[in-house]
C-alpha positions in Angstrom: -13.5 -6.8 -15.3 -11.1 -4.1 -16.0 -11.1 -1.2 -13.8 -8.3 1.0 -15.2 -7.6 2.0 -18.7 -3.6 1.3 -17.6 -2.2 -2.4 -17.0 1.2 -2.5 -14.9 2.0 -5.4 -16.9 1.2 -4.3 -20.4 4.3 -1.4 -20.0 2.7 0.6 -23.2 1.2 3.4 -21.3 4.1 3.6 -18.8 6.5 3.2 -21.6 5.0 5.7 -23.6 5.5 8.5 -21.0 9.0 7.8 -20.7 9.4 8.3 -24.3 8.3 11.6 -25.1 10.1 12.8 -21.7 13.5 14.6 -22.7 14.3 15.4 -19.3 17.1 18.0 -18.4 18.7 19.1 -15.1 17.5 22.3 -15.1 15.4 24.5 -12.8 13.7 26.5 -15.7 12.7 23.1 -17.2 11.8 21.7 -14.0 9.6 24.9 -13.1 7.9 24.7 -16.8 7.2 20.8 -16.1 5.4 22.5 -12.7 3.1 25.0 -15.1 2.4 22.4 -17.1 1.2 19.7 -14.5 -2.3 19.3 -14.7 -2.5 18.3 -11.3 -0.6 21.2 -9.9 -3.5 22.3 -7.7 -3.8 19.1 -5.4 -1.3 20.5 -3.6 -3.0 23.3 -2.2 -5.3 20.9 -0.6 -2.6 19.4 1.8 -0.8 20.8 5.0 3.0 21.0 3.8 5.4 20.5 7.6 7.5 23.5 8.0 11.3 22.6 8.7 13.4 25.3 10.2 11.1 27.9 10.0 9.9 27.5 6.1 7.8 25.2 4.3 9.6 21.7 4.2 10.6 19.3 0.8 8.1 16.6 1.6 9.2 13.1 0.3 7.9 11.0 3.3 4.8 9.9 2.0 5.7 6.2 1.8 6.0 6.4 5.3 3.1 8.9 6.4 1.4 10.9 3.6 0.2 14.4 4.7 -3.0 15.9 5.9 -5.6 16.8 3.5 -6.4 20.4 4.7 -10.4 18.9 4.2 -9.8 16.3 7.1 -10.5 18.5 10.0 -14.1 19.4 8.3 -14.9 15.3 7.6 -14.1 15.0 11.1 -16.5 18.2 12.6 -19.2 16.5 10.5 -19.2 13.6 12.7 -18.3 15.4 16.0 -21.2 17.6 15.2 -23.5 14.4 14.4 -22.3 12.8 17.8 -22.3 15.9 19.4 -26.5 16.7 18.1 -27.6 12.8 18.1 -25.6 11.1 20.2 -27.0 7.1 19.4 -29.4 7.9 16.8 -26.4 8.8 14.6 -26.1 5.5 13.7 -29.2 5.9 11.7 -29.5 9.5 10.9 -26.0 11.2 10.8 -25.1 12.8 7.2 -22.9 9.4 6.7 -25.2 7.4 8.7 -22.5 5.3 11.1 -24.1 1.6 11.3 -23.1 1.7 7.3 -19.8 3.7 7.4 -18.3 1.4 6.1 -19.7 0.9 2.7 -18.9 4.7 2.5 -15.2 3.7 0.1 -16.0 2.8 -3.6 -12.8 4.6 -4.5 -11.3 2.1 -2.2 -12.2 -0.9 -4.4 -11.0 0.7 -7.8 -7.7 1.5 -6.3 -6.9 -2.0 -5.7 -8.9 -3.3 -8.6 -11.5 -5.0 -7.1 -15.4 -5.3 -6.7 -16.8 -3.6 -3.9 -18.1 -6.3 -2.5 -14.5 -7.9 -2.1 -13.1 -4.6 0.0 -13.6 -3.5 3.5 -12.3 -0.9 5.9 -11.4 -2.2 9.1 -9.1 -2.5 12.2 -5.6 -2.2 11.5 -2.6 -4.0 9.5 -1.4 -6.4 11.3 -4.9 -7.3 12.8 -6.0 -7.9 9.5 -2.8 -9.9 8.6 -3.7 -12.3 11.8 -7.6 -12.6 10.9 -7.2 -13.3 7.2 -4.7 -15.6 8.3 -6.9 -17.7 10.4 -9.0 -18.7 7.2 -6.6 -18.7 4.9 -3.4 -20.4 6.3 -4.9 -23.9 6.7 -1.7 -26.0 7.6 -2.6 -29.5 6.8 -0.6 -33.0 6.2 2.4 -32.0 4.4 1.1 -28.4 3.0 2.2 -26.2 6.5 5.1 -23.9 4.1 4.8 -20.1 4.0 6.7 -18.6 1.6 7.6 -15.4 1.9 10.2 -12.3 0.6 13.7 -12.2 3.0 13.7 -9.1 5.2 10.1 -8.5 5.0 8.4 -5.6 6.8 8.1 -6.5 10.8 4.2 -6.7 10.4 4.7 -9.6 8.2 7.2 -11.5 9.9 5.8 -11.5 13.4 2.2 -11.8 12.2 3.8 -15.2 10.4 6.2 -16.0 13.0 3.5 -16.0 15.6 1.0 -18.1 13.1 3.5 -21.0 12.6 3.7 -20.7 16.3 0.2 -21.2 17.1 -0.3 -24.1 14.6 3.1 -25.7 16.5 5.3 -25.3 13.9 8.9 -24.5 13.4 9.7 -21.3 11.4 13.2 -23.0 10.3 11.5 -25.5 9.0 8.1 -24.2 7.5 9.0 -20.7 6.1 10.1 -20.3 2.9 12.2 -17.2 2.5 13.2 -15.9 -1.0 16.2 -13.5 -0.7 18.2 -11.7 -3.6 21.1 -13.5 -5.1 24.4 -13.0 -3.7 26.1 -9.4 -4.7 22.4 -8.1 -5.6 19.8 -6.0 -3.6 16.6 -7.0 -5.5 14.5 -10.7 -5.4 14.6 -11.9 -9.1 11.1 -12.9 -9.6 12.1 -16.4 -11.6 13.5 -17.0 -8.0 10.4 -16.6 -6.4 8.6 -18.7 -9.1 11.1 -21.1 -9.0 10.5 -21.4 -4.8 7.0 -22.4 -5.6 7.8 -24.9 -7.5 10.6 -26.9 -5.9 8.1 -26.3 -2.7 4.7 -27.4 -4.4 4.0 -30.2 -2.4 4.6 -28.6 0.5 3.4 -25.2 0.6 0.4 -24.0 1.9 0.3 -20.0 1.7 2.8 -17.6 -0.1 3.3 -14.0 1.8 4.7 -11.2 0.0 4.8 -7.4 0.3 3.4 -6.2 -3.6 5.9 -3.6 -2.9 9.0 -4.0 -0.9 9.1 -1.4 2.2 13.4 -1.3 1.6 14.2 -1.2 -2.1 10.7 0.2 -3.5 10.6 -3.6 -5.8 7.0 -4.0 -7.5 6.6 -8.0 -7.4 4.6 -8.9 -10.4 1.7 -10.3 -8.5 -0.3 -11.8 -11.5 2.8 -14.2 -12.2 2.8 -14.8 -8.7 -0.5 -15.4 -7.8 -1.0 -17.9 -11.1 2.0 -20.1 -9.8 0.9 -20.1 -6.8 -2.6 -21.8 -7.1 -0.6 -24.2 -9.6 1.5 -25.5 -7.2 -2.2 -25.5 -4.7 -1.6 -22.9 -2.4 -3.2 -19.8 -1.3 -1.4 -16.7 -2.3 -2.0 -13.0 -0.4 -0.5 -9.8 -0.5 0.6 -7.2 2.5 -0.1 -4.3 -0.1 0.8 -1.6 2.7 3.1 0.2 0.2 1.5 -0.6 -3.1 -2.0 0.8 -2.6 -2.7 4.2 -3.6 1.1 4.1 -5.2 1.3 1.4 -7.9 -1.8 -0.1 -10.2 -3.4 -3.3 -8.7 -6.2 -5.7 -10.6 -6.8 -7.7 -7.4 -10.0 -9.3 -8.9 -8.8 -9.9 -12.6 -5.7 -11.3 -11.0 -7.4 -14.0 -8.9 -6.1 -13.2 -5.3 -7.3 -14.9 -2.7 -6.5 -11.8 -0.2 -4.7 -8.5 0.8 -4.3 -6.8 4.0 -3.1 -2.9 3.8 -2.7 0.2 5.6 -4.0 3.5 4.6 -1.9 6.4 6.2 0.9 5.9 3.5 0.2 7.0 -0.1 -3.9 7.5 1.1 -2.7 10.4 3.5 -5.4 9.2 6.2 -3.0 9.7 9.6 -1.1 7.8 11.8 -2.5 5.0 13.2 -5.6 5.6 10.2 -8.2 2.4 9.3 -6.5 -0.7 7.8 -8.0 -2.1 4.3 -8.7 -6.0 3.5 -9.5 -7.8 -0.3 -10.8 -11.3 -0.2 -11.9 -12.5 -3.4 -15.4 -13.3 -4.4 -15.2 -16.6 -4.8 -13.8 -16.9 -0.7 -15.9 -14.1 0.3 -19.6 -16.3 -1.1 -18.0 -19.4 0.8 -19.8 -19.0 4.3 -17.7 -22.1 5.3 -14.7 -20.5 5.7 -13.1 -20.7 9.2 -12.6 -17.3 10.6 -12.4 -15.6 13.6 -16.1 -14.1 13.7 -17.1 -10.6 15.4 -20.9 -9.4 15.5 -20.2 -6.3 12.8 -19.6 -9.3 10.6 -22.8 -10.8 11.6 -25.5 -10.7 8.7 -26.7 -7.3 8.7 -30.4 -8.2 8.7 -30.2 -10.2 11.7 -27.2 -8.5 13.9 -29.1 -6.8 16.3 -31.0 -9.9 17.1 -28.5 -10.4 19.7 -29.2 -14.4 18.5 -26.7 -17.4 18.8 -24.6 -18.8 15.7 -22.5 -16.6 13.5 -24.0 -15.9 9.9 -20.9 -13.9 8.2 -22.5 -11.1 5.5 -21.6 -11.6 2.1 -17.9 -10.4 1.0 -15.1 -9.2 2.7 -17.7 -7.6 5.1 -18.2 -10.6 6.6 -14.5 -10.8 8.1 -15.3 -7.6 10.7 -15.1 -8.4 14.0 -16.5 -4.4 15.0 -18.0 -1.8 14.2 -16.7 0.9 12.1 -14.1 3.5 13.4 -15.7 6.1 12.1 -14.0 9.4 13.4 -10.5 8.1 12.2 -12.4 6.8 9.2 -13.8 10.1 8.1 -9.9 11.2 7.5 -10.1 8.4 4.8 -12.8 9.5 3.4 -11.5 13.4 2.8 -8.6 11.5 1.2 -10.1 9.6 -1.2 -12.5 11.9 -2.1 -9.4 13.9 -3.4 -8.3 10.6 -4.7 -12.1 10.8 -6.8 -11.3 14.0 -8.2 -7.7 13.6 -9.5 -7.9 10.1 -10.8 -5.5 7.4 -10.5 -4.6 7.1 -13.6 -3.4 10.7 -14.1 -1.6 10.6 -10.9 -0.2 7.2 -11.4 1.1 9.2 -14.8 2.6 11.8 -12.4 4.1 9.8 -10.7 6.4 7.8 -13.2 7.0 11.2 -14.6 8.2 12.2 -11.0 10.1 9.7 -10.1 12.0 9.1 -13.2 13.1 12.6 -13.3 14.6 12.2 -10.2 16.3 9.2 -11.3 17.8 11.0 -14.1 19.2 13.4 -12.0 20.7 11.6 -9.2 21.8 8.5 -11.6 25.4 8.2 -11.8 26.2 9.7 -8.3 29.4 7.7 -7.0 27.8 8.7 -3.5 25.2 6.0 -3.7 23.5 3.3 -5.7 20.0 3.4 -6.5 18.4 -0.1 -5.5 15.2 0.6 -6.3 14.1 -1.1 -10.0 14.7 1.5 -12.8 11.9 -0.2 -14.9 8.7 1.9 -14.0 6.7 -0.5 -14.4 8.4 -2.7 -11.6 8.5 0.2 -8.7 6.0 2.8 -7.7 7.1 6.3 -6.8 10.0 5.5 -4.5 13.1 5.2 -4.8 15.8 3.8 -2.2 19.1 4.9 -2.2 22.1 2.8 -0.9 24.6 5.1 0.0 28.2 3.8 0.4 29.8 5.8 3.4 28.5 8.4 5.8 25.0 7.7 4.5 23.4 9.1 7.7 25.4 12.6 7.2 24.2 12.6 4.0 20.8 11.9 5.4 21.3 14.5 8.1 22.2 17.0 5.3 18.9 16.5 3.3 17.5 17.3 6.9 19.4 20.6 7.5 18.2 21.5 3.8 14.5 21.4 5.2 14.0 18.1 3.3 12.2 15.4 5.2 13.1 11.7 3.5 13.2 8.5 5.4 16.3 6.6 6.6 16.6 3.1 7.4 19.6 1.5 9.0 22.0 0.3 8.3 22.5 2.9 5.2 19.7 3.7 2.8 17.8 7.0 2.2 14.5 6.3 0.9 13.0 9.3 -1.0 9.6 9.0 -2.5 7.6 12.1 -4.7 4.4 11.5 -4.3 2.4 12.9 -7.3 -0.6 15.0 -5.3 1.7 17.0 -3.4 5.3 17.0 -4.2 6.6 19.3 -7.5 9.3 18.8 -9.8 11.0 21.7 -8.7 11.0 20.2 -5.4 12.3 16.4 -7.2 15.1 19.4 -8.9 15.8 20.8 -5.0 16.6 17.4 -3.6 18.6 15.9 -6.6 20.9 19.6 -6.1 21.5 18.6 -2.5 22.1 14.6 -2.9 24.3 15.6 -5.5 26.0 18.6 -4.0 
C-alpha cells in the first residue's frame, strides 16, 4: 500500500524542489512566489488574529492552527440536528452521530494508513494511557521504555505514571536517548544503537515522530524495523508530525500512534485526539485493553449484554461515544485538507520553510536547531537564540507577529503552508534580522 505519490525517505521529490528554488531576499521576489502559489486561496478560508489593531503574522500553528472560517457552519449543522431531533439524531442527523466517527477518511491517508487502523477519539494523553495498557506488556526481564530526552510532558507523565502502575522504577526502566554533548539534535544511530545494547530488555520504545523543541523528523521506518528486531513494540506520539510531515504508518509496520488534532489540522483547542493501531493488533481480539461500550461490536452494543466483544480495528479501542460537536470542527478542517491535497501542501511547505531558512541563516543572533535537511523536519523551525532571546521574542510580538517561545531561550516559528505567505516568511525574517 502506498498512499502518497511522495516518500519522506526517498528525498527525490523534496530534493527536487529545493533545486529549482533560487531563492532571494527580496520582497518583490517574495510577493511573485505569493502570485504564483497555487494554493494562495486557502487562506481566505481561515480567520487570521488581529495583533495591535491589524491583521497579525501567524506562525503559531505548531502550537494551535487557526479556525477554518467553515467551522462555525459544521457546527450549526449539528446544533440544528440536536436542536430539530434531539435523540433520533443518532440515526437521522445529516452526519448521522452513532457513526460519526467513521466520518475521517482524510484522516487515514494523512498518516498513511487503512481506515480501518484510524479512529477519532478522546484526547492525547488519554489515548497515550489506553494504547499503553495493551501495548506496554512489562514481562520477565522486557519492562524498558525507551524514549527521546526532554520529551513533550504528555509523554513523560503518561510513561512515568505507567512504570508507576506496573511497580517499576523510572531510573531503572526508562531508556532515554539525549543528543551528544555540545549538540541540540538526537543522532538517530544513537537511537538505533539504544535498541540494541537494550534488546533484551526492552519492551516498548516511545518517541515524538517530531520533536515539540527542535522541529527533528525521527526516521520512524528505521526506527520501527529495529525495534521489532530487538522484540519490542514500537509507537509514536505523532502530535506534531500529523498533518505537517508525510507518514506511511501501515507500509512502515507500526504497532501504534496517539496524536492531537488542533495543531497543523486547525480543529481548536482542546479538539478530538487521533489513534493508529495496526491491522495485524487491531484483528487480534485478545489484546488486553481497557474496554468502553463505544468499542463494543457495533451489532450487538445496544444489547446492553455482559462480556466485551471489541469491533474490528482501532475502533475497537473507544471507550465512548463520539464527541461530535468538537468533532465537526475536524471535519471542516480536513475537508479543506481534501481539497488542497497533502502532497501540494507538503510541497509548500518545504518551499516555505526553506525560504525562511535562507533568510535568517547566518544571523550571529541565533542558531537554527531545527534539521536543515527537509526531509528530516516539517515546517518548523526552532531558533536558539544566544542572549536576550525573550526581547527578541517580545519584538516579533510588538511587530504583530505571533511565534511561540519556550524557556529557557528558543523561538519557535513555523509557516504553515494553508495560511501563512511568503511575504509574510520575508516580514519575519526583516524583523529577526533587524
Amino acid at each position: 500500500m502506498r498512499l502518497s505519490t511522495f516518500s519522506p525517505f526517498l528525498g527525490y521529490s523534496e530534493m527536487s524542489i529545493l533545486a529549482i528554488m533560487d531563492y532571494q531576499n527580496d520582497t518583490k521576489y517574495a510577493l511573485l512566489l505569493d502570485k504564483e502559489d497555487e494554493l494562495k486561496e486557502f487562506r481566505r478560508m481561515f480567520f487570521i488574529p488581529d495583533k495591535h489593531g491589524k491583521p497579525s503574522i501567524y506562525m503559531c500553528g505548531n502550537s494551535l492552527g487557526l479556525q477554518p472560517k467553515s467551522a462555525k457552519f459544521y457546527i450549526e449543522q449539528e446544533m440544528r440536528d440536536w436542536r430539530e431531533m434531539g435523540v433520533e439524531g443518532h440515526l437521522d442527523a445529516k452526519n448521522p452521530w452513532l457513526h460519526y466517527h467513521t466520518l475521517f477518511p482524510t484522516e487515514a491517508n494523512l498518516v498513511g494508513a487503512l481506515p480501518s487502523e484510524v479512529v477519532l477519539m478522546n484526547t492525547l494523553t488519554v489515548n497515550l494511557h489506553l494504547l499503553m495498557v495493551s501495548f506496554y506488556r512489562p514481562k520477565g526481564k522486557r519492562t524498558k521504555i525507551l524514549m527521546e530526552a526532554g520529551a513533550f510532558s504528555s509523554d513523560q507523565y503518561a510513561v512515568e505514571s505507567q512504570i508507576n502502575f506496573h511497580g517499576l522504577d523510572y531510573g531503572k526502566d526508562v531508556i532515554e536517548v539525549a543528543p551528544r554533548k555540545g549538540e541540540y539534535l538526537i543522532r538517530e544511530e544513537d537511537i538505533l544503537q539504544a535498541i540494541d545494547e537494550n534488546k533484551k530488555e526492552l519492551a516498548l520504545v516511545l518517541l515524538g515522530g517530531v520533536n515539540y523543541y527542535t522541529g527533528q523528523y525521527f526516521n520512524l521506518e528505521a526506527i520501527t524495523k529495529a525495534g521489532h528486531q530487538a522484540g519490542a513494540v514500537v509507537g509514536f506520539d505523532l502530535a506534531h508530525a500529523v498533518g505537517n510531515v508525510l507518514l506511511q504508518l501501515h507500509d512502515w509496520n507500526v504497532d501504534f500512534a496517539a496524536w492531537c488534532t488542533y495543531k497543523y489540522l486547525n480543529s481548536g483547542p482542546g479538539g478530538v485526539g487521533g489513534v493508529f493501531v495496526h491491522e495485524r493488533h487491531g484483528n487480534d481480539a485478545s489484546l488486553p485493553r481497557f474496554a468502553g461500550w463505544w468499542g463494543h461490536d457495533e451489532k450487538e452494543r445496544f444489547k446492553m449484554q455482559k462480556g466485551f466483544k471489541p469491533m474490528v480495528g482501532a475502533a475497537g479501542w473507544q471507550v465512548s461515544n463520539a464527541q461530535v460537536i468538537s468533532m465537526a470542527v475536524h471535519k471542516a478542517s480536513l475537508d479543506i485538507f481534501d481539497e488542497a491535497g497533502f502532497d501540494r501542501l507538503r510541497e509548500k511547505s518545504v518551499k516555505l520553510t526553506g525560504y525562511l531558512e535562507f533568510l535568517i541563516k547566518g544571523n550571529p543572533k541565533f542558531k537554527i536547531i531545527t534539521p536543515s535537511d527537509p526531509q528530516r523536519r516539517g515546517c518548523q523551525l526552532s531558533l536558539l537564540v544566544k542572549k536576550d532571546g525573550k526581547a527578541l521574542f517580545d519584538k516579533l510580538d510588538r511587530e504583530g507577529i505571533i511565534a511561540d517561545w519556550r524557556e529557557p531561550n528558543v523561538i519557535r516559528i513555523s509557516p504553515v503552508p494553508l495560511y501563512n505567505t511568503f511575504s509574510e516568511v520575508h516580514r519575519v525574517a526583516e524583523v529577526l534580522n533587524s
